[in-house]
LUMLUM-299510 format. One line per field, with one value per residue: x, z, y of N, C-alpha, C in turn; residue number from 0; residue in one letter. Coordinates in Angstrom, 1 decimal. Atoms other than C-alpha are relative to their C-alpha. Layout:
BEGIN
nu <- X|... $
nw <- Z|... $
nv <- Y|... $
cau <- X|... $
caw <- Z|... $
cav <- Y|... $
cu <- X|... $
cw <- Z|... $
cv <- Y|... $
resi <- NUM|... $
resn <- A|... $
END
This chain:
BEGIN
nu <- -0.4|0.1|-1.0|-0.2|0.2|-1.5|-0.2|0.4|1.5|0.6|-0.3|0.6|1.3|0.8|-0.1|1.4|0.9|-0.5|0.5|1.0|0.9|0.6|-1.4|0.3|-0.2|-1.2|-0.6|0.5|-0.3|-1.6|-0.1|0.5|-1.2|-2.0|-0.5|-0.1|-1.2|-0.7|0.4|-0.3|-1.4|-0.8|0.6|0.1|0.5|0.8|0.7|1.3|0.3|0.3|0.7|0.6|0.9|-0.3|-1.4|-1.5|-0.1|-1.4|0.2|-1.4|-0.5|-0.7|0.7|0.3|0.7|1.4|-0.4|1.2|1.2|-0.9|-1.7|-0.4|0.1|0.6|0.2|0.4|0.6|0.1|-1.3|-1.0|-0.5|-1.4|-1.4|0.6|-0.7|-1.0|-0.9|-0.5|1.1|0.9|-0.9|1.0|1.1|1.3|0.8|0.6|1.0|1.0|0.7|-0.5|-0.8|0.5|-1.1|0.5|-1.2|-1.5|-1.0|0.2|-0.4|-1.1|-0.8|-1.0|-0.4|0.5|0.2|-0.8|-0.5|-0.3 $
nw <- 0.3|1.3|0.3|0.3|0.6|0.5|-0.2|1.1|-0.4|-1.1|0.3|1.4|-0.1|-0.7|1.0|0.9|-0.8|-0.3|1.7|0.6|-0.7|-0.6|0.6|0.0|-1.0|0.1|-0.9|-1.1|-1.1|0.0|-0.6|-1.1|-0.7|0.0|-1.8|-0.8|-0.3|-0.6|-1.4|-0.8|0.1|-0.9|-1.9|-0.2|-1.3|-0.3|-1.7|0.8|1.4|1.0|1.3|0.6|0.3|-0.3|1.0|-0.8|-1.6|-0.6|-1.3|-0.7|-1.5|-0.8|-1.4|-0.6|1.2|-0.3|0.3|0.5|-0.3|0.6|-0.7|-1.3|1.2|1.1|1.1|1.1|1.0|1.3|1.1|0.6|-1.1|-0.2|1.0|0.1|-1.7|0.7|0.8|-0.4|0.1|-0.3|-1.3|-0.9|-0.9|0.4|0.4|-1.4|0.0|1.0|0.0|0.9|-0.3|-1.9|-0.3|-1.4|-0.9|-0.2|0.7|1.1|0.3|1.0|-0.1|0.1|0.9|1.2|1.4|0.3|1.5|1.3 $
nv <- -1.4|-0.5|-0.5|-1.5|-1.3|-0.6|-1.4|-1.1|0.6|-0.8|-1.0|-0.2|0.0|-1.3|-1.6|-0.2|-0.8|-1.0|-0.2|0.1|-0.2|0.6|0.5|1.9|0.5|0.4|-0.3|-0.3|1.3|0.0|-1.6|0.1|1.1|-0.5|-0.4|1.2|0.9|-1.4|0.2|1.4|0.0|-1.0|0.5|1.2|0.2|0.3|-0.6|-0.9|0.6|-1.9|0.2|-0.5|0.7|1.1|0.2|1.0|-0.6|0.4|-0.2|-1.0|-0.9|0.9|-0.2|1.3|0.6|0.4|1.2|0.0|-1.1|-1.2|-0.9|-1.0|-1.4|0.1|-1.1|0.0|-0.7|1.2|0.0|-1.3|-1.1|1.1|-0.8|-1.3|0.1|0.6|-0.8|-1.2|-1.1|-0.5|0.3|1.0|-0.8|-0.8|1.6|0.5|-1.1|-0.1|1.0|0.8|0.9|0.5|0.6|0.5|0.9|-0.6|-0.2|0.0|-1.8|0.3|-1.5|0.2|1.0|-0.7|0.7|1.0|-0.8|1.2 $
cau <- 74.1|73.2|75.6|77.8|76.6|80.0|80.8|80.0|76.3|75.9|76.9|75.1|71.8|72.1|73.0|69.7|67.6|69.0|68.1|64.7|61.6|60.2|63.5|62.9|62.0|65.1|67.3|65.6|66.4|70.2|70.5|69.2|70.8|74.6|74.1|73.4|76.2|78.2|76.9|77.4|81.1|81.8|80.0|80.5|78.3|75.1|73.7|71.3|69.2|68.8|65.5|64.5|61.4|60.6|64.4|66.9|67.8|71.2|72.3|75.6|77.4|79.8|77.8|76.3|74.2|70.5|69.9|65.5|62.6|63.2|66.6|66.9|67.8|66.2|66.4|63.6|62.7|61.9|64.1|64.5|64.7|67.6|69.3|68.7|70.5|72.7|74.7|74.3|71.5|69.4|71.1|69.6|68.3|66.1|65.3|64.1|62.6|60.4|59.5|60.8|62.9|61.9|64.6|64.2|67.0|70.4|72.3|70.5|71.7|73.3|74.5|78.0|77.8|76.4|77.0|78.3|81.0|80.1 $
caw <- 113.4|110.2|107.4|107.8|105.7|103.4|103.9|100.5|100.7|103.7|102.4|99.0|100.8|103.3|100.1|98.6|101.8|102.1|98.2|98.2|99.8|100.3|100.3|98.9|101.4|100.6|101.2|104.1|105.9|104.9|106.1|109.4|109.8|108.7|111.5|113.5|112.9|113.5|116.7|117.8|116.3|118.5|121.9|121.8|124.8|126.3|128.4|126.0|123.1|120.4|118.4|115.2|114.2|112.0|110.3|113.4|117.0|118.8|122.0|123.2|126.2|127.7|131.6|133.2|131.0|130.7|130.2|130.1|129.4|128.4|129.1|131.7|128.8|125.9|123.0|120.6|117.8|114.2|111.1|109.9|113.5|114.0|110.6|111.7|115.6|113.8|111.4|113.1|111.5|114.1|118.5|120.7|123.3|120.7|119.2|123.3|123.7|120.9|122.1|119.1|120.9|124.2|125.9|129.6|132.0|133.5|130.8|127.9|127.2|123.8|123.7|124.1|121.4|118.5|115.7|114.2|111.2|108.4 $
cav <- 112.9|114.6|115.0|118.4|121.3|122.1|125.7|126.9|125.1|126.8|130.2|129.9|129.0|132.3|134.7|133.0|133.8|136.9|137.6|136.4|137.9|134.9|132.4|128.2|126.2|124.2|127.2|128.1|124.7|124.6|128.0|127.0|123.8|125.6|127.8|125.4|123.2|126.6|126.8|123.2|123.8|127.0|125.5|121.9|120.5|119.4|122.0|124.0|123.0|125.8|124.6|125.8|124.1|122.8|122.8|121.1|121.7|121.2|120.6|123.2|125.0|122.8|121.9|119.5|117.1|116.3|112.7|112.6|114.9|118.2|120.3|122.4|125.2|125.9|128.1|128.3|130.4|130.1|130.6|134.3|135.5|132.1|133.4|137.2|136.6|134.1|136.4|139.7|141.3|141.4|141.5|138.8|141.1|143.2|139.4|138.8|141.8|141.5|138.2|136.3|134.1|131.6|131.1|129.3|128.0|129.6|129.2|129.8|133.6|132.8|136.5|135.8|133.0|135.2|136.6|133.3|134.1|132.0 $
cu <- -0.2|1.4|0.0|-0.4|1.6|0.0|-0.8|-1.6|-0.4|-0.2|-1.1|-1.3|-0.2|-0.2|-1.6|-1.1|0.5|-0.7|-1.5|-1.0|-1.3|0.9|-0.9|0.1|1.3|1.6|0.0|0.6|1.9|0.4|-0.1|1.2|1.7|0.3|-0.2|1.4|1.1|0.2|0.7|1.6|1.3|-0.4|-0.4|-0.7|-1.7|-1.3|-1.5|-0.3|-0.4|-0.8|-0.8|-0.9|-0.6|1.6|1.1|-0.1|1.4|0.4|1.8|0.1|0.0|-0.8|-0.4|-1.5|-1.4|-0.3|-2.2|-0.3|0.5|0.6|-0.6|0.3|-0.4|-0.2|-1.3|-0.7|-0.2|1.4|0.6|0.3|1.5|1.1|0.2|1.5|1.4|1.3|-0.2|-0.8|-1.1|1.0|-1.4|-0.4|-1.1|-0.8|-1.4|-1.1|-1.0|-0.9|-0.2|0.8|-0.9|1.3|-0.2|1.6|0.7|0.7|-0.2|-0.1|0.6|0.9|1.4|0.4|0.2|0.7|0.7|0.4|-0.1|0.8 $
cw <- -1.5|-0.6|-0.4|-1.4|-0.7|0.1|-1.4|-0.5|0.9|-0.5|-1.3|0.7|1.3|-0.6|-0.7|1.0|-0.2|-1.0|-0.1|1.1|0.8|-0.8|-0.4|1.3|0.4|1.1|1.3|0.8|0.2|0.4|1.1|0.8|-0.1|1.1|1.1|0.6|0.6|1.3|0.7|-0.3|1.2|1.7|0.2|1.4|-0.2|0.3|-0.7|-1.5|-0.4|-0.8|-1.1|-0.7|-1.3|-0.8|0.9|1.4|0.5|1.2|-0.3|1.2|0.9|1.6|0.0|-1.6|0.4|-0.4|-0.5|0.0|-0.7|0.6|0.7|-0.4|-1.3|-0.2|-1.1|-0.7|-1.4|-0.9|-0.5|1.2|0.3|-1.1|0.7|1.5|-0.5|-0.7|0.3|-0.5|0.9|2.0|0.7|0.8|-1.0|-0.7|1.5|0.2|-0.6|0.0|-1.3|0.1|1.5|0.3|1.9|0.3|0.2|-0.8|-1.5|-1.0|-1.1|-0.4|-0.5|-1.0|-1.7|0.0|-0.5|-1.5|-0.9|-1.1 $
cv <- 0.3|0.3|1.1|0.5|0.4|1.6|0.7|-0.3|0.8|1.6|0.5|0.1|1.2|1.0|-0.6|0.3|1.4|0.9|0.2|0.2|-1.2|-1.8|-1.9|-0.6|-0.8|1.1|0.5|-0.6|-0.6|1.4|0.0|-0.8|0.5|1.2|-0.4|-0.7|0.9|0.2|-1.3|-0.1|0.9|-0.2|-0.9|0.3|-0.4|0.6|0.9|-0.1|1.0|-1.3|1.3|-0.9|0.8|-1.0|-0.6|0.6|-0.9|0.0|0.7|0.7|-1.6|0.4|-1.8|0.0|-0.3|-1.3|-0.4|1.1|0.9|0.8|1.0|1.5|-0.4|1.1|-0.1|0.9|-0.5|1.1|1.3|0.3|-1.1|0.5|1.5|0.3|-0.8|0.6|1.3|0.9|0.3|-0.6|-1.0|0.8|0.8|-1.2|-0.7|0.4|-0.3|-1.4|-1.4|-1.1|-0.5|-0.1|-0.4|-0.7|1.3|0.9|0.0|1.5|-0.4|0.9|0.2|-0.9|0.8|1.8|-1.4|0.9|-0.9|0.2 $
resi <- 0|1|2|3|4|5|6|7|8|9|10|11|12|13|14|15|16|17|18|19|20|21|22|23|24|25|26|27|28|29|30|31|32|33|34|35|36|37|38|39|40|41|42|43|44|45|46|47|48|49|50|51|52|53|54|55|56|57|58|59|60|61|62|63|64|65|66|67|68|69|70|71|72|73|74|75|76|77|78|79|80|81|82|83|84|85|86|87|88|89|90|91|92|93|94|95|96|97|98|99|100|101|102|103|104|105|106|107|108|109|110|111|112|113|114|115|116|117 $
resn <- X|X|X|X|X|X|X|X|X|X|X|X|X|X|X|X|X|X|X|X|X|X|X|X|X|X|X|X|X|X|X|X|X|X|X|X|X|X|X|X|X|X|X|X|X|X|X|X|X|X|X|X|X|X|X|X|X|X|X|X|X|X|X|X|X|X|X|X|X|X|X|X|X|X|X|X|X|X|X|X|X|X|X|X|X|X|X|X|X|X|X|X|X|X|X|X|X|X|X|X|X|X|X|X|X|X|X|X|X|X|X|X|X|X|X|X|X|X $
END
């Protein structure tokens, strides 16, 4: 398991994306990964992997577990549209729509998960 993202690390590196038109790859990648961890804090579990490539991916939503291969849900997008759905600037259905997000399986609506409140 990677080490936690401290709150104010996390925070500092979404106000410097946020800021910069074209953000450090640095804070790019702690920006990703702290909503991430977010995520995996507010929907402990197995059942759906959220990747953002090439910055982390997590498995959440308490269910049945996947053990080989690849999960049965799956989230993936890349990093402004994951910060963007993440913190509320942007709703996961017009994220869908717009074909910015995959998302395959059941249970991989994250809808009800998002915005996270950092």
């Amino acid at each position: 398991m990677p080490p936690r993202i401290p709150t104010d690390a996390g925070r500092a590196a979404l106000a410097a994306v946020a800021q910069a038109e074209t953000p450090a790859r640095a804070d790019l990648a702690t920006a990703v990964r702290y909503l991430l961890q977010l995520l995996a804090e507010k929907a402990p579990g197995n059942t759906v992997e959220v990747r953002v490539p090439p910055f982390g991916a997590v498995q959440v939503v308490e269910g049945p577990r996947h053990t080989r291969g690849t999960p049965p849900n799956v989230v993936e997008t890349d990093a402004r549209t994951w910060i963007a759905i993440a913190t509320g600037a942007e709703a996961w259905a017009d994220a869908v729509a717009a074909g910015r997000i995959a998302a395959s399986g059941t249970r991989a609506d994250l809808a009800p998960l998002l915005p996270l409140r950092p």
